[in-house]
N, C-alpha and C positions, 0 to 999 in steps of 0.2 A: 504494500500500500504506500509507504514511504515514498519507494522506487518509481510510481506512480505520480504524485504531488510533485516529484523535482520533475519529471518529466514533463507534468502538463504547467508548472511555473518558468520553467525553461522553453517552451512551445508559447506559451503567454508572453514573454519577454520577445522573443524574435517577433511575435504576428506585429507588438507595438512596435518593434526597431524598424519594419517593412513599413506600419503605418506614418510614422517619422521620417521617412525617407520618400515616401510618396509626397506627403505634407510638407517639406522644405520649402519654405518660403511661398504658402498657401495657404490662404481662408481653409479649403476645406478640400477633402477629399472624393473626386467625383471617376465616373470608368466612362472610359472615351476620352478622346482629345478632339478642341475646336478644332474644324475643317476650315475655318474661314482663312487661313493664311494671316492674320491680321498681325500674328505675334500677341497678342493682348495677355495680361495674367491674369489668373484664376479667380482674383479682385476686381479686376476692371472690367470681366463677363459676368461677374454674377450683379456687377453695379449694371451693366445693362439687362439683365435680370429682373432687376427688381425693377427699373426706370419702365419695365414694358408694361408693370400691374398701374402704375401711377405716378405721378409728377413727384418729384422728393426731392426737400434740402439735404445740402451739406453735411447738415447736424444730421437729420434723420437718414441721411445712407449712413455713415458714422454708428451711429447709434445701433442700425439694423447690421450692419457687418461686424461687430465690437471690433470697431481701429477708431485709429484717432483722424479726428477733422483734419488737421495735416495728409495723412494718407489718401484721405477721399479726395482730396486737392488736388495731391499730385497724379492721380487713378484718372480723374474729371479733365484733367488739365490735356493727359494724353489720348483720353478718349475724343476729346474738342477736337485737338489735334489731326482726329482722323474722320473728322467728321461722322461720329457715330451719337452722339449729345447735343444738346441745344441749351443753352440757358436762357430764362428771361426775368422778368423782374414780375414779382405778386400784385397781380392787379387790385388786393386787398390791401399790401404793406408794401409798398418797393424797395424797403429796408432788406426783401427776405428776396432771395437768389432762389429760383426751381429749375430743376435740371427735368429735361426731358430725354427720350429718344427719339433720334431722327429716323428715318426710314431704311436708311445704310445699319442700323445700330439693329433694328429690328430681325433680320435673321440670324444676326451671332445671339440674341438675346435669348429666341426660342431654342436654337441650336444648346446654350446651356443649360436650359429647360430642361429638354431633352434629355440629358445628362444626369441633372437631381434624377428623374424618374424613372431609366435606369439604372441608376445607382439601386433607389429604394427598391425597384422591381428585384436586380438583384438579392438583396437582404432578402426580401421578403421570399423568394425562391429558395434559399440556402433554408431559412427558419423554417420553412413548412415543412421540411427533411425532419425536425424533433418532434416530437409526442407536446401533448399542449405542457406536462407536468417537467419535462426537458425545458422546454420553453420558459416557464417560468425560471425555473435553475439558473438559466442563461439571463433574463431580468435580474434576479435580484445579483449576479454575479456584476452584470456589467454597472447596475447602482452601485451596489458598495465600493466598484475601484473607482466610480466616479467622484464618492464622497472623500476617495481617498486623493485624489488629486485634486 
């Protein structure tokens, strides 16, 4: 049983060293790679991501990606760049800056769409391979190393 625990603690450390290595210098971990050619990173697709549900500042792409306002700057600034975003002023506040998508912005944005679900489709393929009482096992497993990090 021993023999066991190092083994699946040791199998538990490389799956996270893989997921760490996928994740270098990315929001998030997704399967498939953008086709669009653009070069864009993992941040700057998922900021045209979110820009396809609705118009959003600064603060609130920030907010919803947990980076910092800086970050979303420099992500917005290259996206401008490439003409994939549009900014304008609030017809309520002109104080407040709202970033849209342009129509060029619009296929990478569904294109990463595409990706999240995917992704989840995958998950959800592999879990339905466990019994529901498996299932659970593997819940309360992946909470606790959550609480633990």
């Amino acid at each position: 049983m021993e023999n066991n625990k190092q083994a699946l603690s040791q199998k538990i450390d490389l799956f996270f060293t893989k997921i760490m290595q996928l994740a270098e210098n990315k929001q998030e971990v997704l399967l498939g790679k953008c086709e669009s050619g653009a070069g864009l990173t993992n941040t700057q697709e998922h900021i045209l991501m979110l820009l396809l549900q609705d118009e959003l500042t600064n603060a609130e792409l920030a907010d919803m990606l947990n980076v910092s306002p800086a970050a979303v700057t420099k992500a917005l600034k290259k996206l401008q760049q490439l003409s994939l975003v549009c900014s304008e002023k609030s017809a309520s506040d002109a104080r407040i800056v709202l970033w849209h998508l342009s129509e060029e912005g619009r296929p990478i944005a569904k294109e990463h769409g595409h990706h999240h679900q995917a992704t989840l489709a995958t998950y959800s393929e592999v879990v339905s391979e466990f019994s529901d009482k498996e299932q659970e096992t593997i819940m309360s497993f992946l909470e606790k190393m959550e609480r633990k990090f």
